[in-house]
C-alpha positions in Angstrom: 135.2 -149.8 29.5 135.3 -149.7 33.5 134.2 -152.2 36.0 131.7 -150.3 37.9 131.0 -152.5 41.5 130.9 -155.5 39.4 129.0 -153.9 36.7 131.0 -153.8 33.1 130.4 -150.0 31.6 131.3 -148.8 28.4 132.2 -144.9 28.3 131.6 -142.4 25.6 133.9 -139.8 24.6 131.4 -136.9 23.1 134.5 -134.7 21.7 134.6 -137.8 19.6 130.5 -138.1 18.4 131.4 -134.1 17.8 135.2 -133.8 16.6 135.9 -132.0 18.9 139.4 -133.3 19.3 140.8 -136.0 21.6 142.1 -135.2 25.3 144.7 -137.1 27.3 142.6 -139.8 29.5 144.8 -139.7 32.8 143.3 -140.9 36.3 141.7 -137.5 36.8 139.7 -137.7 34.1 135.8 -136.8 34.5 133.2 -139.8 34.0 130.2 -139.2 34.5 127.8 -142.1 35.2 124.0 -142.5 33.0 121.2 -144.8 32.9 120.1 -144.7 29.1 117.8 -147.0 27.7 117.9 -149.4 30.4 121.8 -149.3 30.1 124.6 -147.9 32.1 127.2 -146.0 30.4 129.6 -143.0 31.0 130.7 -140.3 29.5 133.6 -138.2 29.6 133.4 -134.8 30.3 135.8 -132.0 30.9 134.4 -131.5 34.0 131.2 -131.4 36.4 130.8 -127.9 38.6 127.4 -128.7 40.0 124.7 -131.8 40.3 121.0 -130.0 40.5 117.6 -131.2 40.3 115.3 -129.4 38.0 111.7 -128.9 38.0 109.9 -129.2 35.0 108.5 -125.7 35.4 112.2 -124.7 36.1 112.9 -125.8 32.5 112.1 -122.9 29.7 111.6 -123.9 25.8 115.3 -123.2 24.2 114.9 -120.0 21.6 114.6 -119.8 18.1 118.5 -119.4 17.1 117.2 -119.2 13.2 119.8 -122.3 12.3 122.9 -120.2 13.6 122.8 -122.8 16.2 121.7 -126.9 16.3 119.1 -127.0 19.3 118.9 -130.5 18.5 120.1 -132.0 21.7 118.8 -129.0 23.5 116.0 -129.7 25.9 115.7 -126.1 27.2 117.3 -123.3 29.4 116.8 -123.1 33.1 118.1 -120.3 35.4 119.5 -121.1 38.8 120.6 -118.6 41.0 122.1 -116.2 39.1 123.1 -118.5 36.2 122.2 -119.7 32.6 121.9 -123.1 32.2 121.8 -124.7 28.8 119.7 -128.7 29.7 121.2 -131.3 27.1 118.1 -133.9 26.0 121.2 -137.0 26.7 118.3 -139.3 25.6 118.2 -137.9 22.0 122.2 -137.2 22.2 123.0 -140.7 22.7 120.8 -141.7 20.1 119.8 -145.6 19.1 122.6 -146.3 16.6 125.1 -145.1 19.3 123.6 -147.1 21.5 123.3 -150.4 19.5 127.3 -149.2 19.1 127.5 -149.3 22.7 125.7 -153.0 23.0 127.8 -153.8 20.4 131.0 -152.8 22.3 129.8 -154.7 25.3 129.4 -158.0 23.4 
């Protein structure tokens, strides 16, 4: 948890949720900052190249990927300049139980 201007946030470590190993946390690390469910959290990420606003018309359905791939947390695929961008639903990613973890934390 951080204190946020006063405000006490818990943060998320998704390489956790996923096993996708642990990094070392050092003051460089990447945080970035959501409002989910009427609740502030963070989450750590490896890093953040860009901060765009998306249309809705911007945002194509994802593909089939004929269970190769879990489009679960996959809200679609936009393209922005000459880039592929895969758009993460966070909403369904940070789903009620982790959440009620998350309150729980707090308490």
């Amino acid at each position: 948890m951080v204190n946020l201007r006063g405000t006490i946030v818990p943060i998320v470590d998704l390489r956790i949720k996923f096993n996708l190993g642990k990094i070392e946390y050092t003051p460089f690390t990447v945080v970035v900052i959501l409002n989910i469910a009427r609740r502030v959290i963070g989450v750590v990420v490896d890093s953040v190249s860009d901060v765009l606003s998306l249309t809705s018309s911007q945002i194509r359905p994802a593909p089939d990927f004929s269970g190769s791939f879990d489009t679960r947390y996959i809200l679609g695929l936009a393209s922005v300049e000459q880039r592929m961008l895969i758009v993460t639903d966070i909403e369904r990613l940070m789903s009620s139980a982790d959440m009620e973890l998350v309150e729980a934390a707090v308490e």
